[in-house]
C-alpha positions as CSV (number, residue, x, y, z in Angstrom):
1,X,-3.0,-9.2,-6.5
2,X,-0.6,-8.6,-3.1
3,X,1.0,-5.5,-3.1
4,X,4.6,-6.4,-1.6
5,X,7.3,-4.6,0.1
6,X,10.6,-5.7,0.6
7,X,12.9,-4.3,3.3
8,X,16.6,-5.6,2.9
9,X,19.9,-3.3,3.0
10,X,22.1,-6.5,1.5
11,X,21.9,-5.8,-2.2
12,X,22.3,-9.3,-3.6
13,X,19.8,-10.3,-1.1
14,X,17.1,-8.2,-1.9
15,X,18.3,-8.9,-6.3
16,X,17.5,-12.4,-5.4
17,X,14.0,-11.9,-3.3
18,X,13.1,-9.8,-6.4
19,X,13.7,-12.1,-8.8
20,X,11.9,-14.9,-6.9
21,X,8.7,-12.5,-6.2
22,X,8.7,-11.1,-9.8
23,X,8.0,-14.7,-11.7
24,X,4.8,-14.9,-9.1
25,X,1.9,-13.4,-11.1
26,X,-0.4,-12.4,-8.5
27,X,2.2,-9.8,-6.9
28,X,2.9,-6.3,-7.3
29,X,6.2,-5.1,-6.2
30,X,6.6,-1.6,-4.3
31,X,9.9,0.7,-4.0
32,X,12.5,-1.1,-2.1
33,X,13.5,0.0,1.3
34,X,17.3,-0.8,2.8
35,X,17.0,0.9,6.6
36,X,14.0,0.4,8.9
37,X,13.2,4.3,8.8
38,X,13.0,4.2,5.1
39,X,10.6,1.2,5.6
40,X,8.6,3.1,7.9
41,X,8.6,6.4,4.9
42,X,7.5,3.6,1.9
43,X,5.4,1.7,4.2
44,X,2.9,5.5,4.7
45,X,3.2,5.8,1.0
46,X,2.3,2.7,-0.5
47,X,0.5,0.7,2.0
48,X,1.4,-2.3,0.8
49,X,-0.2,-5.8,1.8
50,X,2.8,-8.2,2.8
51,X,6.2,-6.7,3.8
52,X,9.1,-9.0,3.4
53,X,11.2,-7.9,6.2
54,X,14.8,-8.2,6.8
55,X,15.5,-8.7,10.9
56,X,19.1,-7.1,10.8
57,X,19.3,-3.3,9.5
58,X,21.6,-0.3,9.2
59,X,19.8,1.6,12.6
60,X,16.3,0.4,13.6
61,X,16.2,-2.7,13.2
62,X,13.2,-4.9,11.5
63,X,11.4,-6.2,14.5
64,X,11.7,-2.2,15.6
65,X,10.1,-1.3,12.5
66,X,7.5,-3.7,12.0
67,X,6.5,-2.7,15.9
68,X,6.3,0.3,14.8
69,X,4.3,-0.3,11.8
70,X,2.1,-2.1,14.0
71,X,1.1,0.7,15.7
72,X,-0.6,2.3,13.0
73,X,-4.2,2.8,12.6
74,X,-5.8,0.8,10.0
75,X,-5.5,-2.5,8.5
76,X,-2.3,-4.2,9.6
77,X,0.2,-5.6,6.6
78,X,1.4,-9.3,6.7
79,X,5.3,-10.0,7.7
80,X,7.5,-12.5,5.9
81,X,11.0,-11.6,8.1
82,X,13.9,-13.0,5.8
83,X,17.5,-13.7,8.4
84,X,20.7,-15.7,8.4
85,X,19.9,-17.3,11.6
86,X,16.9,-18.8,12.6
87,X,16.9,-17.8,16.6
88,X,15.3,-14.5,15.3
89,X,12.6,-16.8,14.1
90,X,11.1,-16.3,17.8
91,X,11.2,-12.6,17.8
92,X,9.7,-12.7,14.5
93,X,6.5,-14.6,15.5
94,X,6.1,-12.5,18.7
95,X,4.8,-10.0,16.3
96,X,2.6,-12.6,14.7
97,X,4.4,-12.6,11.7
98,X,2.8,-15.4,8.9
99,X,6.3,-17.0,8.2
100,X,10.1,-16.7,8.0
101,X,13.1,-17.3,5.3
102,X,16.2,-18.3,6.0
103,X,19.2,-16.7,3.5
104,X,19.9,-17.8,1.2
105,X,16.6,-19.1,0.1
106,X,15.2,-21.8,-0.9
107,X,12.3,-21.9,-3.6
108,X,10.6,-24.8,-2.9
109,X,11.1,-22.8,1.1
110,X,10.1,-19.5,-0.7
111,X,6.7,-21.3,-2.3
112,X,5.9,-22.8,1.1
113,X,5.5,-19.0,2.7
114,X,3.7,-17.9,-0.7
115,X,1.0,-21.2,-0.2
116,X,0.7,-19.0,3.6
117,X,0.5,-15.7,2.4
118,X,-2.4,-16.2,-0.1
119,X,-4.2,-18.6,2.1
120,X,-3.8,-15.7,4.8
121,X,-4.9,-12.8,2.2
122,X,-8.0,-15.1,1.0
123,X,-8.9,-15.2,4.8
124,X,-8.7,-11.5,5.4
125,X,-10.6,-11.1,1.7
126,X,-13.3,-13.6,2.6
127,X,-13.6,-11.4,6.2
128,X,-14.0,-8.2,4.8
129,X,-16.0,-8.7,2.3
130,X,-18.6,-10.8,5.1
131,X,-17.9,-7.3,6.9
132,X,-19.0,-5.2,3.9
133,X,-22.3,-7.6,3.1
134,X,-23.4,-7.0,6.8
135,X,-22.8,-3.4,6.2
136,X,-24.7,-3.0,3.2
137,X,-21.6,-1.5,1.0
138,X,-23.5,-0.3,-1.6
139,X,-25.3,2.7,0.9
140,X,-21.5,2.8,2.5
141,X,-20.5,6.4,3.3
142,X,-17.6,8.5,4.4
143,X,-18.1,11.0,7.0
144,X,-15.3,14.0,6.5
145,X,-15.1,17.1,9.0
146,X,-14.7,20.1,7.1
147,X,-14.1,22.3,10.8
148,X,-18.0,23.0,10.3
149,X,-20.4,20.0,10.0
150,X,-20.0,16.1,9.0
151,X,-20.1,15.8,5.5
152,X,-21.7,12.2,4.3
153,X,-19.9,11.6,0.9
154,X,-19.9,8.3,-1.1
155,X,-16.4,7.4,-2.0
156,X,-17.3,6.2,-5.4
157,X,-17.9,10.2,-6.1
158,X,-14.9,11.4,-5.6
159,X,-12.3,12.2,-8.0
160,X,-8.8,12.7,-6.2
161,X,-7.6,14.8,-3.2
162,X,-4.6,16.8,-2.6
163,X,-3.3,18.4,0.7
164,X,-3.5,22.4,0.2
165,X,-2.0,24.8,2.7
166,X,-2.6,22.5,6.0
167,X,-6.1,21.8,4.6
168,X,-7.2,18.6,2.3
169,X,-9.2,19.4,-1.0
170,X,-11.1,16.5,-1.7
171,X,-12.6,16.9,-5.7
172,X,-16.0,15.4,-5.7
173,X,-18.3,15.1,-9.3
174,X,-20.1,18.2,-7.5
175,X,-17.5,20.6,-5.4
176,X,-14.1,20.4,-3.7
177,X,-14.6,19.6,0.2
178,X,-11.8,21.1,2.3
179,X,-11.2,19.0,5.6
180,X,-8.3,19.0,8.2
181,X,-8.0,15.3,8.2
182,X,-4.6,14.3,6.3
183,X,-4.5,12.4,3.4
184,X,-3.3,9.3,4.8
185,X,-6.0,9.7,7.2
186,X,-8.5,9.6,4.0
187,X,-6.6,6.8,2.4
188,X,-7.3,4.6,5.5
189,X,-10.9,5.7,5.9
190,X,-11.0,4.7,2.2
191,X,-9.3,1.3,2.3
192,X,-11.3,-1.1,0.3
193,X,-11.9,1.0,-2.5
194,X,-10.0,1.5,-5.9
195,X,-7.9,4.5,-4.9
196,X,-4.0,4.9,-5.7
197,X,-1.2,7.3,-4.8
198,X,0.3,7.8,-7.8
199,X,2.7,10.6,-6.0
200,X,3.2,10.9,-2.2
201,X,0.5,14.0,-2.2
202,X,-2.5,12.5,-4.3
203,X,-5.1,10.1,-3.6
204,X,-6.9,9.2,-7.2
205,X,-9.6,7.0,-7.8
206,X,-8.8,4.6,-10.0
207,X,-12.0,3.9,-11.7
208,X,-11.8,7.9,-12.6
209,X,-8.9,7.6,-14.5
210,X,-9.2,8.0,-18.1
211,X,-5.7,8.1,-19.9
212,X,-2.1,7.5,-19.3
213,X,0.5,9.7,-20.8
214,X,4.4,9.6,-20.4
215,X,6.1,12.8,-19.5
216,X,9.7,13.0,-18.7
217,X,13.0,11.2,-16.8
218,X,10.0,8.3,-16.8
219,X,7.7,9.6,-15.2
220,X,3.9,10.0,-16.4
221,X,0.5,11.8,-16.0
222,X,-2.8,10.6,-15.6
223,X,-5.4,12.5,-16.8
224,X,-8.7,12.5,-14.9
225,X,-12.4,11.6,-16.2
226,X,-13.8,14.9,-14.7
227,X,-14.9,18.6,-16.2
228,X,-12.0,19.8,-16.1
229,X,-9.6,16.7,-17.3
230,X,-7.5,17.4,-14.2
231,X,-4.0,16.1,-14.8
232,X,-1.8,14.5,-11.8
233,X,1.8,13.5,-11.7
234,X,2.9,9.8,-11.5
235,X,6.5,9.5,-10.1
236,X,8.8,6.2,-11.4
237,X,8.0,4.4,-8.9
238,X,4.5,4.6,-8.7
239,X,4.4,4.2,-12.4
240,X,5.5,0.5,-12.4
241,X,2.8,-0.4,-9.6
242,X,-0.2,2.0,-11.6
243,X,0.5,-0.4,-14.6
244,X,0.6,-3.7,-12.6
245,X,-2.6,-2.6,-11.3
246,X,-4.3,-2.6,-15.0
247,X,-2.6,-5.7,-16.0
248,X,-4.9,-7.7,-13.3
């Protein structure tokens, strides 16, 4: 499954994209963004593999954001940049971007990118996973500063974290470890591994999940496989991607 954002403030535009993406099975749509700032604010959030990327935007632009973007620790996402004129085709692939649309789209256009975006995603897949042999995954550990000492924790043992008062809890199976690393900091150390943000301040593993409950104004809970059944909020949005996540 590709996790996919789109970024586009015309709303018939972005209907359309949606509608196109939605009939693909292997994707997962994120939350929408219509400026490039609130790309930038969904883009920390979700983490999403493949942006599609509008190059004209109310303020920064899309080239501004996905530079921006770029600059970000951790594993770069892929960039489809959707425009009404094709010169911005070179400022797209100055950023290395895998393709471009032109509106309005085309499907059999639209197919073309996805044939590129998986064949991409099975390259970066087939890499890290050639990566995580060499590395011997199954002895792979975290290091987390608690202020103190280096902590050696294996990611499959923990149960969620939580930002508390400028510090990070992070629940293990044995004790809560308090660092003053953030938790996007922790997500990135922990890309790779089944863990969701099911609200903008938790970090769950999703293998440690053992029931879904709806609360209210649609959101839901999750409750937690540990001693104490810890419950955590899911907001709307996050709900729809949670679910997409269980369908695979």
């Amino acid at each position: 499954m590709m996790r996919v954002l789109i970024a586009e403030d015309e709303q018939l535009v972005r209907e359309e994209l949606i509608y196109l993406l939605e009939r693909e099975e292997d994707v997962t749509l994120c939350p929408e963004a219509t400026t490039g700032d609130e790309l930038i604010t969904l883009y920390k959030e979700y983490r999403p593999d493949v942006i599609f990327l509008d190059v004209q935007m109310p303020g920064k632009s899309g080239i501004e954001a996905a530079k921006e973007i770029l600059k970000d620790e951790g594993n770069p996402p892929l960039f489809i940049f959707t425009t009404a004129y094709d010169e911005y085709a070179v400022e797209a692939f100055e950023i290395e971007a895998v393709d471009y649309l032109l509106k309005p789209y085309d499907e059999r256009r639209f197919q073309e990118t996805m044939k590129r975006l998986r064949k991409k995603l099975a390259q970066q897949e087939k890499e890290s996973k050639e990566m995580r042999l060499k590395q011997n995954s199954r002895t792979e550990k975290l290091l987390i500063d608690d202020g103190e000492k280096m902590i050696v924790l294996s990611p499959e043992s923990i149960y969620y974290a939580v930002p508390n008062n400028r510090m990070l809890e992070i629940h293990t199976e044995q004790k809560v470890i308090y660092s003053r690393m953030t938790l996007q900091e922790l997500e990135k150390k922990l890309k790779g591994y089944p863990f969701f943000r099911p609200h903008r301040s938790y970090l769950v593993n999703i293998e440690q999940i053992q029931e879904i409950t709806p609360w209210f104004n649609g959101t839901s809970n999750i409750k937690l496989k540990d001693k104490k059944k810890t419950v955590i909020p899911v907001s709307r949005s996050a709900k729809r991607v949670l679910f997409k996540i269980f369908e695979r």
